[in-house]
C-alpha positions in Angstrom: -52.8 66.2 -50.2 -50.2 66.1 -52.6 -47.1 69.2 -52.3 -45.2 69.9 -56.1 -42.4 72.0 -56.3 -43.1 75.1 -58.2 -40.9 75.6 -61.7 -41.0 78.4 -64.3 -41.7 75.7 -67.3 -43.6 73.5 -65.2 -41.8 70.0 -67.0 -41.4 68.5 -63.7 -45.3 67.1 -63.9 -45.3 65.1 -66.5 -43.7 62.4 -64.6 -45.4 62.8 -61.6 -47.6 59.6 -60.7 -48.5 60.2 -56.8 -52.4 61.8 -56.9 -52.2 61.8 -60.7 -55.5 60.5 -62.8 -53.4 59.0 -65.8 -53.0 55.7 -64.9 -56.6 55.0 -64.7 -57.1 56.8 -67.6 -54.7 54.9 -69.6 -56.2 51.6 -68.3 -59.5 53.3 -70.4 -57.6 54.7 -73.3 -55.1 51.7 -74.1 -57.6 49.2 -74.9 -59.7 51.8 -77.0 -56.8 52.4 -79.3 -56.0 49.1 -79.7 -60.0 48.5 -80.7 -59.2 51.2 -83.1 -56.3 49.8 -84.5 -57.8 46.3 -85.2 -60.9 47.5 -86.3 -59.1 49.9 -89.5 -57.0 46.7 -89.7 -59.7 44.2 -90.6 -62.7 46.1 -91.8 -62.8 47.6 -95.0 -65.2 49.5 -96.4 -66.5 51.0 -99.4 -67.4 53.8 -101.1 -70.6 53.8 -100.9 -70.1 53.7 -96.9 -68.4 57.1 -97.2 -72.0 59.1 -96.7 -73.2 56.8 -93.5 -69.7 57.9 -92.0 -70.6 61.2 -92.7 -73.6 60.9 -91.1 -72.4 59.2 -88.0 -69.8 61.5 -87.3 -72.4 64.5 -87.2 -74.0 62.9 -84.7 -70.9 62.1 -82.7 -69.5 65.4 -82.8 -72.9 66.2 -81.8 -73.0 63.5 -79.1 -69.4 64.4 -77.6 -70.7 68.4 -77.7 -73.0 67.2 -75.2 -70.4 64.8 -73.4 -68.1 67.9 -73.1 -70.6 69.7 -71.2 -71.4 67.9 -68.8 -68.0 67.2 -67.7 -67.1 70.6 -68.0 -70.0 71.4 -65.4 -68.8 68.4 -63.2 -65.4 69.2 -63.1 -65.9 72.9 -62.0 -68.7 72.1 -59.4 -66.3 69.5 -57.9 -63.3 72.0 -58.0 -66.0 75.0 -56.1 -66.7 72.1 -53.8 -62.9 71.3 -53.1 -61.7 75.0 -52.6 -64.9 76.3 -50.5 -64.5 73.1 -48.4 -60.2 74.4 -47.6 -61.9 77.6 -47.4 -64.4 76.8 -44.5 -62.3 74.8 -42.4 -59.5 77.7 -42.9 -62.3 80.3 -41.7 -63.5 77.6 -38.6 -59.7 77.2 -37.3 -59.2 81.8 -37.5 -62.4 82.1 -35.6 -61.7 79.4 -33.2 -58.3 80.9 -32.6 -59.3 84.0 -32.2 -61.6 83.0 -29.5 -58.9 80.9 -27.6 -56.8 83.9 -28.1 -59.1 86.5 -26.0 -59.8 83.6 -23.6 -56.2 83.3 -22.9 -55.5 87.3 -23.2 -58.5 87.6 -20.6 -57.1 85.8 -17.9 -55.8 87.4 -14.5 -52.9 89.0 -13.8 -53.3 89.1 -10.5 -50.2 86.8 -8.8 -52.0 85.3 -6.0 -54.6 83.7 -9.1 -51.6 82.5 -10.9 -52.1 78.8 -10.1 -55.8 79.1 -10.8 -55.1 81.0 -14.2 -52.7 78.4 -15.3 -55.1 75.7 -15.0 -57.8 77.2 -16.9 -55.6 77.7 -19.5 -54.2 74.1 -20.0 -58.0 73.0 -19.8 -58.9 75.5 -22.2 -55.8 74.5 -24.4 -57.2 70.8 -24.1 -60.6 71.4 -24.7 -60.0 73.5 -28.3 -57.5 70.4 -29.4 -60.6 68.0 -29.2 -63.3 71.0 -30.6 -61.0 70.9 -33.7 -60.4 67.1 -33.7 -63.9 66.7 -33.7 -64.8 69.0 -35.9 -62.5 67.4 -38.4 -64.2 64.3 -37.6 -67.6 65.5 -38.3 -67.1 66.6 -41.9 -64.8 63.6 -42.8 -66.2 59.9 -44.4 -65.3 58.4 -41.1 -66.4 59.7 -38.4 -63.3 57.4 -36.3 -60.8 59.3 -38.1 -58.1 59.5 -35.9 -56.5 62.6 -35.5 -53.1 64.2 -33.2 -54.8 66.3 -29.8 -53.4 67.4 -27.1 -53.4 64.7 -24.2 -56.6 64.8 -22.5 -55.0 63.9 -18.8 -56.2 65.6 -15.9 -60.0 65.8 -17.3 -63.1 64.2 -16.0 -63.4 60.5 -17.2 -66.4 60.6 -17.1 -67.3 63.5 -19.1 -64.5 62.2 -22.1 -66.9 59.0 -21.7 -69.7 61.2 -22.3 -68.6 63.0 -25.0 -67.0 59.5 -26.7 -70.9 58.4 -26.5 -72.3 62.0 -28.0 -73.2 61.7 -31.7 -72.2 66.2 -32.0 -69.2 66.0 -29.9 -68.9 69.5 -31.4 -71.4 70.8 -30.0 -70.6 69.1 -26.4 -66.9 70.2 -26.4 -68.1 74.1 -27.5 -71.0 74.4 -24.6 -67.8 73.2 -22.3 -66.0 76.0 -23.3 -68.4 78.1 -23.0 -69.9 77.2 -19.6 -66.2 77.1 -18.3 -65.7 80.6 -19.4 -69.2 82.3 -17.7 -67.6 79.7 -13.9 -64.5 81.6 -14.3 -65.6 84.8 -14.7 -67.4 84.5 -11.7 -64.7 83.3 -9.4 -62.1 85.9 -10.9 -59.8 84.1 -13.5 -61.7 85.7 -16.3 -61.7 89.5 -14.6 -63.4 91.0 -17.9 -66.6 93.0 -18.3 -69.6 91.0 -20.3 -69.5 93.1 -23.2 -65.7 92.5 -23.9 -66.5 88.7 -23.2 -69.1 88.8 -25.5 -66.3 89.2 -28.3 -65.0 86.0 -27.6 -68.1 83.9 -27.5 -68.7 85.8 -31.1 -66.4 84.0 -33.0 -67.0 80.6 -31.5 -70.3 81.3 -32.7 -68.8 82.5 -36.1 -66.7 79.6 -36.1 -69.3 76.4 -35.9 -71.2 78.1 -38.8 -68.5 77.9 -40.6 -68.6 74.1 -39.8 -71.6 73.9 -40.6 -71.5 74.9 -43.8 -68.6 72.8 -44.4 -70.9 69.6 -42.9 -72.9 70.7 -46.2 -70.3 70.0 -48.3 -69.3 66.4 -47.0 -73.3 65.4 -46.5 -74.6 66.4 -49.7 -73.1 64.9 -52.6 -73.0 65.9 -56.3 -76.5 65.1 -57.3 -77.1 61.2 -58.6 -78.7 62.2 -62.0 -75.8 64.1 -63.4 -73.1 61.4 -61.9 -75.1 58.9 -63.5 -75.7 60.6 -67.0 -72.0 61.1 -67.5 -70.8 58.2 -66.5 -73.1 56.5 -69.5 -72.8 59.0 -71.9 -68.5 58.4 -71.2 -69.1 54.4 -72.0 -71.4 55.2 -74.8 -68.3 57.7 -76.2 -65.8 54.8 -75.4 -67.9 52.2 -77.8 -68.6 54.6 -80.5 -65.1 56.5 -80.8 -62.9 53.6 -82.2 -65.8 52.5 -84.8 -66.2 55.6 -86.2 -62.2 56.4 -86.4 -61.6 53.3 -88.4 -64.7 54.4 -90.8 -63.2 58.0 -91.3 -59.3 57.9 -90.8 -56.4 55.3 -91.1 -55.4 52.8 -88.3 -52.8 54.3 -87.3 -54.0 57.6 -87.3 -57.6 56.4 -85.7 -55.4 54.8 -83.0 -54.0 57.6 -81.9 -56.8 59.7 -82.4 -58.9 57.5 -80.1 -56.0 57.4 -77.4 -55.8 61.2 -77.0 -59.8 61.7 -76.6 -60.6 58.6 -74.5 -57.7 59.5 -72.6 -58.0 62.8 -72.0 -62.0 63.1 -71.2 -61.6 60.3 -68.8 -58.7 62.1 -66.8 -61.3 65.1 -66.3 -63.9 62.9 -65.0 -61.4 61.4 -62.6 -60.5 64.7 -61.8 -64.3 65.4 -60.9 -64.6 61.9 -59.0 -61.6 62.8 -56.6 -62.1 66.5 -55.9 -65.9 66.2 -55.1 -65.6 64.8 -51.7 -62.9 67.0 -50.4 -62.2 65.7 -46.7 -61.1 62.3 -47.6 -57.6 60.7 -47.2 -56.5 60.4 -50.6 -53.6 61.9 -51.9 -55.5 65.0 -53.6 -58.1 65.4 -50.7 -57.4 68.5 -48.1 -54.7 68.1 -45.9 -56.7 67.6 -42.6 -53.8 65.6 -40.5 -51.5 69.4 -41.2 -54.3 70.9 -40.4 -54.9 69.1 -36.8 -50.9 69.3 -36.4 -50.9 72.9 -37.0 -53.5 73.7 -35.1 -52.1 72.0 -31.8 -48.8 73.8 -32.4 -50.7 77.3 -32.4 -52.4 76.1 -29.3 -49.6 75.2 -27.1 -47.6 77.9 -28.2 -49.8 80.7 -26.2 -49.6 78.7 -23.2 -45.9 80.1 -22.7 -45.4 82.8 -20.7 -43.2 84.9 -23.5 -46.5 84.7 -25.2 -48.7 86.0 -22.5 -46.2 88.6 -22.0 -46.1 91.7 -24.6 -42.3 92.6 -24.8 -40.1 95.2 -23.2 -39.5 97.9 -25.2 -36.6 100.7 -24.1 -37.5 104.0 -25.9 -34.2 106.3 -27.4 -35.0 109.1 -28.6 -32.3 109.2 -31.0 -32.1 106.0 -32.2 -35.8 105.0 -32.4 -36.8 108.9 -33.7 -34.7 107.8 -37.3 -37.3 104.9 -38.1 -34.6 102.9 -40.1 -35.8 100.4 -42.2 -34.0 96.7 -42.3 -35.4 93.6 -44.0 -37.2 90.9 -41.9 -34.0 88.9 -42.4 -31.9 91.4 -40.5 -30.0 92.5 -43.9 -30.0 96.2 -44.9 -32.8 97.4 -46.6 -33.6 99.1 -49.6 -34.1 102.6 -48.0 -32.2 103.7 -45.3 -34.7 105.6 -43.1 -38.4 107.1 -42.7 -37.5 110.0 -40.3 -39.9 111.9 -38.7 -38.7 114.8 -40.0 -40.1 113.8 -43.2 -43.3 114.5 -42.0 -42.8 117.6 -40.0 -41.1 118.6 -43.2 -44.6 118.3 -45.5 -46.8 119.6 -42.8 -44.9 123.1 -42.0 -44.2 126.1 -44.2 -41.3 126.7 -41.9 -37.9 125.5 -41.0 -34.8 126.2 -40.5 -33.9 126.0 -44.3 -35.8 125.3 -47.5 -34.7 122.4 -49.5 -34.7 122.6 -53.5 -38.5 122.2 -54.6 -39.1 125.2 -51.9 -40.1 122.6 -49.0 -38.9 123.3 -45.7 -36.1 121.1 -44.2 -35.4 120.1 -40.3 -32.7 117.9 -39.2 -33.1 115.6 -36.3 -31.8 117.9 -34.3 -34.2 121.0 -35.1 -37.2 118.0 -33.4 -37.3 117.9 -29.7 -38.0 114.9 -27.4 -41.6 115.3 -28.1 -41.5 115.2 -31.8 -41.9 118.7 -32.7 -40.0 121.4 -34.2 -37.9 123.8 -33.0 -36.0 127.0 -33.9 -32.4 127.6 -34.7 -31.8 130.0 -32.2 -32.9 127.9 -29.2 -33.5 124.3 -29.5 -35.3 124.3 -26.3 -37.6 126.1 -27.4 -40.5 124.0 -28.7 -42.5 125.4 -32.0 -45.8 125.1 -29.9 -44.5 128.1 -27.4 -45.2 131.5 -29.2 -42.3 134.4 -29.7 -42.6 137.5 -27.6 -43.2 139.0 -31.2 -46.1 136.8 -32.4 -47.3 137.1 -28.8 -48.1 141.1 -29.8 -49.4 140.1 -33.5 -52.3 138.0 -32.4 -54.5 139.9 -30.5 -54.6 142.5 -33.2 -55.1 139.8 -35.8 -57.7 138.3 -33.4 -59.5 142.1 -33.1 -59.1 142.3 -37.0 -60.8 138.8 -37.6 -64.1 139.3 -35.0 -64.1 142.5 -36.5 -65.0 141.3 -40.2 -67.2 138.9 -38.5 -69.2 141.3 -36.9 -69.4 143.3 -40.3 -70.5 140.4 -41.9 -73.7 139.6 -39.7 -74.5 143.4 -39.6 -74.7 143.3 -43.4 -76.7 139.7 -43.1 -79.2 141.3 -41.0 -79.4 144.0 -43.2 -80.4 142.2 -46.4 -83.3 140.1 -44.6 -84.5 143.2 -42.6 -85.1 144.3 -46.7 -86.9 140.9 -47.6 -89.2 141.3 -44.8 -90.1 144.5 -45.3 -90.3 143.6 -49.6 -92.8 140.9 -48.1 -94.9 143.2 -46.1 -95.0 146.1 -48.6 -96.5 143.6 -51.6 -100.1 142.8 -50.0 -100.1 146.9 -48.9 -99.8 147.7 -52.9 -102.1 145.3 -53.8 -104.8 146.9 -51.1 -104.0 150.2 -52.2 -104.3 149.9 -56.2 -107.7 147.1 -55.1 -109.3 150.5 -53.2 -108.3 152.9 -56.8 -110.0 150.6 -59.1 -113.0 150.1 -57.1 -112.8 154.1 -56.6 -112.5 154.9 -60.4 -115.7 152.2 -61.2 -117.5 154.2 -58.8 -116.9 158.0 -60.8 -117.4 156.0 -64.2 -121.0 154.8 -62.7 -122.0 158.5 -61.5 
């Protein structure tokens, strides 16, 4: 795959041949302009041909409508197949590395397993160079493809021989790993409960979809009848383009004309030829040896032991409490600080001043060694401790408060003590007034 440097006018292209489609689509467009030319040169028509031109150039327009579409549709099915093939192999390699990582995080710390630790790890460090090897293998034209790995010393003959002979080495080298990780869990080198294992064995899993999907890409091709259609209806366009610009224009001006379609239109379906099988060698294929490359670098850099080991880190409470801010150069940066004082600052009412918009202000000093505030008077004195004064205050407050509570459940029993005696009363009045209309037919009837 081709690198470019990046400029703000982007002039620097034009003269770019490396991975570039205009050479073989000026071997198309040269000799069509010349056609042109020679044909406006030595044919000369009349007037009466004016209305078959006519014609024929509605149904070329027409014609090259059609042409337009279908390598429009080409070109961006070719592109979706170039970018979701990077994509896959980018998502195969985080999920593998992920994996390796917990593998390697897993291990022992235990000294007297050190040796045994140490081992797994370089065969585990061996074993993911050849999973990715292969796996770049698998999706790529040839299967031989060499590739940079990690030397395989040290590991069974005749198990490499084995997996040399396997048609899914993939699948060999990733039932390895596996297998080697349930032995050394047993035998202590891998001291971690299943269900944390289980994490790790997830994204290997995650990861040889991921390949799978890619292996889509490189076994199915763009489909025959489309490839086959445009690649006619392009020579049919070539034949017809410099007849009918020598019927309509001049021969210069049908020259041209001719060079800029023909040369243009064929660049996009070189474009779509190139970019539909993404896992090539060619110049604008992915970069797969960079990928490999990287990929072993990333492996053996976790086998050192500053990488297995998190850093020291030497807590000051005054220094580390400012949170100053520097750039990831080491310059100054743009804001001096992030104290936590900041914070205290928009989460109390309280301080030992108030700044200008009414918010309460604390210096480093008002903050104690475990980050919170304290009073003027005593800066031993954490916030958190309560003053002989508020000490009084909230019992009475706490008497006041369970006393509206209690007020408030009184008055709740209250109303539905009313509602169920509402509900009992309405059946009672509808006996009663029942019994005085039967009462009053009774008189009536005497």
């Amino acid at each position: 795959m081709r690198d470019y440097p990046k400029s703000n006018w982007g002039f620097t292209l034009v003269w770019g041949l490396r991975a570039s489609v205009f050479p073989r689509a000026l071997c198309m467009a040269a000799p069509n302009a010349a056609v042109a030319f020679l044909l406006g040169h030595y044919m000369k028509f009349s007037p009466r041909d004016q209305e078959l031109a006519d014609n024929a150039f509605s149904v070329w327009a027409g014609f090259s409508s059609v042409l337009f579409f279908i390598l429009f549709f080409r070109s961006n099915v070719a592109y979706n197949r170039w970018w979701e093939g990077g994509t896959l192999l980018q998502q195969t390699r985080g999920e593998w590395f992920n994996a390796y990582s917990s593998l390697i995080a897993f291990t022992s710390p235990d000294p007297a397993k050190e040796g045994e630790v140490e081992a797994y790890q370089h065969m585990l460090a061996r074993l993911m160079s050849l999973l990715f090897c292969s796996a770049l293998q698998q999706v790529s034209p040839n299967r031989e493809r060499p590739f940079e790995i990690i030397d395989v010393e040290g590991l069974d003959p005749l198990s490499l021989k084995f997996l040399t002979d396997s048609n899914d080495r993939v699948e060999v080298i990733l039932q390895w790993i596996q297998r080697s990780t349930i032995l050394n869990m047993m035998n202590g080198v891998l001291p971690i409960p299943p269900p944390v294992m289980s994490r790790a064995f997830q994204e290997i899993s995650r990861g040889i979809v991921n390949l799978q999907n890619a292996r889509k890409i490189a076994d199915f091709p763009f489909p025959f009848p489309y490839a086959q259609t445009s690649m006619v209806m392009l020579l049919i366009h070539w034949f017809m383009c410099p007849l009918l610009a020598a019927m309509l224009l001049d021969r210069n001006l049908a020259a041209i004309t001719c060079f800029i379609l023909i040369f243009f239109l064929w660049c996009v379906n070189f474009i779509a030829l190139q970019l539909e099988s993404p896992f090539g060698a060619a110049d604008n294929d992915l970069p797969m040896e960079q990928m490999q490359i990287d990929w072993n670098k990333s492996v053996a850099t976790l086998l050192a032991k500053r990488a297995n080991q998190p850093p020291a880190f030497h807590y000051d409470v005054l220094q580390h409490r400012q949170l100053a801010l520097i750039m990831s150069d080491g310059k100054k940066g743009l804001r001096p600080r992030l104290t936590v004082g900041k914070y205290i600052r928009r989460s109390t009412k309280s301080g030992s001043g108030n700044s200008e918009d009414g918010e309460s202000v604390c210096s480093d000093a008002d903050i104690n060694s475990r980050g919170v505030l304290v009073s003027e008077s005593s800066s031993s004195a954490p916030l958190d401790e309560t003053t002989p004064k508020m000490q009084e205050e909230l019992p009475a407050a706490a008497e006041s408060k369970a006393g509206e509570t209690k007020a408030q459940e009184k008055k709740r029993e209250e109303k539905v003590q009313q509602a169920e005696i509402g509900l009992s009363a309405a059946p009672m009045a509808g006996a009663a007034a029942a019994c005085a209309a039967a009462a009053a037919t009774q008189d009536g009837a005497l």
